[in-house]
C-alpha positions in Angstrom: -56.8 19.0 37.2 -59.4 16.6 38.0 -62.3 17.5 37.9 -64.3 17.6 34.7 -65.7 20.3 32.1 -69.6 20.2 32.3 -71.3 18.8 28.9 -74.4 19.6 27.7 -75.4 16.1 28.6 -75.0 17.2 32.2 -77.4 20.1 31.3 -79.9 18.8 29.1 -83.5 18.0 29.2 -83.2 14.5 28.8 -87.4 14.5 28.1 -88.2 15.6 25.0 -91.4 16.4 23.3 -91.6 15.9 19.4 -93.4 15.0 16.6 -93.2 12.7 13.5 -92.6 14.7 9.2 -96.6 14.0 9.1 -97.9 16.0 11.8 -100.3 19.0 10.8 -100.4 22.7 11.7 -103.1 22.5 14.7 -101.4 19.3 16.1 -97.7 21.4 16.4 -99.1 24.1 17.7 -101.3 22.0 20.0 -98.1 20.4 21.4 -96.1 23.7 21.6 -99.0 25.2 23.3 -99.4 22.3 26.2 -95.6 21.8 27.0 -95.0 25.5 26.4 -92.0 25.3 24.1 -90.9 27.6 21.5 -89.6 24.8 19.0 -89.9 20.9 18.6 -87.8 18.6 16.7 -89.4 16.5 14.2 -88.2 12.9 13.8 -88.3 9.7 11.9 -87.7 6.2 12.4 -86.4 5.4 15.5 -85.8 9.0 16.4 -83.8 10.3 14.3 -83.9 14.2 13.7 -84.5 15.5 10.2 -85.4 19.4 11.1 -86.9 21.3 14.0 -89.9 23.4 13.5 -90.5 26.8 15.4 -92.9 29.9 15.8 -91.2 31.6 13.4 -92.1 29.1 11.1 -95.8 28.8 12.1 -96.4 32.5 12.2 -95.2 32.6 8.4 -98.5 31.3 8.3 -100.3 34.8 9.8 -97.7 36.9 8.3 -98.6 36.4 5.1 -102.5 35.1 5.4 -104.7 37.2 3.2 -101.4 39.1 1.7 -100.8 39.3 -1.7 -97.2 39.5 -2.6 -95.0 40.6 -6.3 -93.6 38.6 -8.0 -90.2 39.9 -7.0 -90.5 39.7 -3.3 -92.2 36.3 -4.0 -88.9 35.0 -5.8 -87.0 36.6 -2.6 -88.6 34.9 0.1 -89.5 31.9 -1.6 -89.0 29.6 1.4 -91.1 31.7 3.2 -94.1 31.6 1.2 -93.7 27.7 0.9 -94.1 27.3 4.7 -96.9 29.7 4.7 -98.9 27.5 2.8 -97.6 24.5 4.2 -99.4 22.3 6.6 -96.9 19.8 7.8 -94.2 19.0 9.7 -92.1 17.6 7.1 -92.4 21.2 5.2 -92.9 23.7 7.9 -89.9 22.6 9.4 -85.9 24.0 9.1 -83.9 21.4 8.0 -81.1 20.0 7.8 -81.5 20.8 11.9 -79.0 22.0 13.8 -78.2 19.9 16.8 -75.3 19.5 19.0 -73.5 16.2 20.4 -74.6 15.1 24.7 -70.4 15.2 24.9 -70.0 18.7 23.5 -69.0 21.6 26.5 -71.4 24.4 27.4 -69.2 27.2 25.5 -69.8 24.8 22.1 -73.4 25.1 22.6 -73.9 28.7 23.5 -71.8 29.3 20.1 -73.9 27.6 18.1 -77.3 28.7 19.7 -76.1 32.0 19.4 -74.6 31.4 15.2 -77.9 30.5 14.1 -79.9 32.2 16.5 -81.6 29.5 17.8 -83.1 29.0 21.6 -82.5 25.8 21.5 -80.8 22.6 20.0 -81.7 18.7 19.5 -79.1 16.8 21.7 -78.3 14.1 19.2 -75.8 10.9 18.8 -73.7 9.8 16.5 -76.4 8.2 14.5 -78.5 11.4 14.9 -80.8 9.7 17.3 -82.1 12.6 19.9 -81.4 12.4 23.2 -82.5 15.4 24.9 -83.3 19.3 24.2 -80.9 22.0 25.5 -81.8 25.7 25.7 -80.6 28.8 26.8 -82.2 28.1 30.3 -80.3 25.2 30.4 -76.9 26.5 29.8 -77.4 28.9 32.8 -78.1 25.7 35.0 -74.3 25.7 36.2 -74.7 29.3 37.4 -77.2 27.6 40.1 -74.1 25.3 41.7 -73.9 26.6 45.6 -70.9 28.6 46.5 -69.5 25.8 48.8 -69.2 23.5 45.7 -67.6 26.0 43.7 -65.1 27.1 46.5 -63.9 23.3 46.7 -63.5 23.2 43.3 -61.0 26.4 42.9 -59.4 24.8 46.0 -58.9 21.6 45.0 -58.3 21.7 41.1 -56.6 25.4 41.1 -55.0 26.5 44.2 -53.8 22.5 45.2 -52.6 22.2 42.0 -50.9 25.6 41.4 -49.6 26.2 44.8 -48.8 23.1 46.2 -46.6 24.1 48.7 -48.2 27.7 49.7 -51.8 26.1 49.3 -52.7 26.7 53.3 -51.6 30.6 53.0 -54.7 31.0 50.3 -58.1 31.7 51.3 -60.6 30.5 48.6 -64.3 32.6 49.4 -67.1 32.1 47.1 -70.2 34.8 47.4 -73.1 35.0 44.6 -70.4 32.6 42.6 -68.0 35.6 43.2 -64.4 33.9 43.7 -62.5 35.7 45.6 -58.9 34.7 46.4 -56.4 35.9 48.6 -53.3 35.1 50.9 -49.3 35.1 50.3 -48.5 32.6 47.4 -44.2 31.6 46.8 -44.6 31.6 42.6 -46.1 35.6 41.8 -45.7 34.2 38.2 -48.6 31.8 38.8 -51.2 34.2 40.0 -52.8 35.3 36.5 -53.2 31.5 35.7 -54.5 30.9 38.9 -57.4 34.1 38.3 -57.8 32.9 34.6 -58.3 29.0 35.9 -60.3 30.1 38.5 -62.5 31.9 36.2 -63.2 28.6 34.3 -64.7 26.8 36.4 -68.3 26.3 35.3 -70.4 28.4 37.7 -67.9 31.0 38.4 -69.7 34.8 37.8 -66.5 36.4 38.4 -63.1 36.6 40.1 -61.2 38.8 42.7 -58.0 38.1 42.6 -56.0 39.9 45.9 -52.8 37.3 46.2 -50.1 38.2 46.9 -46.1 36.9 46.7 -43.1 38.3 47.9 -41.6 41.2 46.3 -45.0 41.6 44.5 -47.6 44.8 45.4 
């Protein structure tokens, strides 16, 4: 196999819009509003990110405007109330944040998106210096990749490989990023690995797998 696993890196938007721990209420909204984003990381220094701050955190600020609350459900949501009369970045925000490395694969990030139910995640380094956003939208980039592209890639780095010597008896047809493969292969043991492999490859909506090997219906 040669060909390489996407990364979120490959994904990512590499231009990101933040702002620093002293930024007040109207100026995150402000900047959610104009670059129509849902979240934005908040960062220090030389851009390292210390937390991420979203709508759900802002609207704690409606939710409990004007509201008076027991003392009971005030000890329960605690953190809650605190943002709700919060007015910057540093304590409106979620933090520690929860970010993901540019090297990390697409699977790896659409498991942590969907753990902490987030949209999104800060693309840091080892240092924890951001470089780039990736959301949901972003992950489903690969699903974009023309059928052509992905029909050279089953050929090349799953049929090639599997079937070296029956590789011209198996025809490789991509529609929608629907793989479907079919022909008279030598090895009938090899034709679930070639499906499952198939299937891998980033881009791939599903798999039709019609080979076929002697002595096997």
């Amino acid at each position: 196999m040669t060909t390489q696993p996407f990364t979120v890196a490959d994904v990512m938007t590499k231009k990101v819009v933040a702002v620093l721990p002293g930024a007040d209420f109207k100026e995150i909204v402000t900047t959610m509003e104009r670059w129509k984003v849902t979240a934005v990381p908040v960062v220090e220094g030389e851009g390292r990110v210390v937390g991420v701050v979203s709508e759900a955190d802002l609207l704690l600020k409606e939710e409990f405007h004007g509201r008076r609350l027991g003392l009971i459900e005030q000890m329960r949501r605690l953190d809650a109330t605190a943002k709700a009369g919060s007015r910057r970045a540093k304590d409106l925000m979620t933090s520690p944040a929860v970010t993901v490395a540019p090297e990390a694969s697409l699977p790896q990030a659409a498991r942590l998106m969907a753990a902490h139910r987030v949209k999104r995640l800060p693309v840091v380094d080892a240092s924890g210096v951001i470089q780039g956003i990736v959301s949901r939208a972003d992950l489903l980039k690969v699903f974009l990749r023309p059928d052509d592209d992905l029909a050279a890639e089953v050929r090349h780095d799953v049929i090639e490989h599997l079937f070296p010597l029956s590789r011209h008896q198996v025809a490789v047809r991509v529609d929608g990023g629907v793989v479907t493969l079919s022909g008279e292969v030598r090895d009938s043991t090899r034709i679930p690995l070639a499906e499952r492999l198939a299937r891998a490859v980033e881009g791939v909506v599903d798999v039709r797998c019609e080979l076929t090997a002697p002595g096997r219906t």
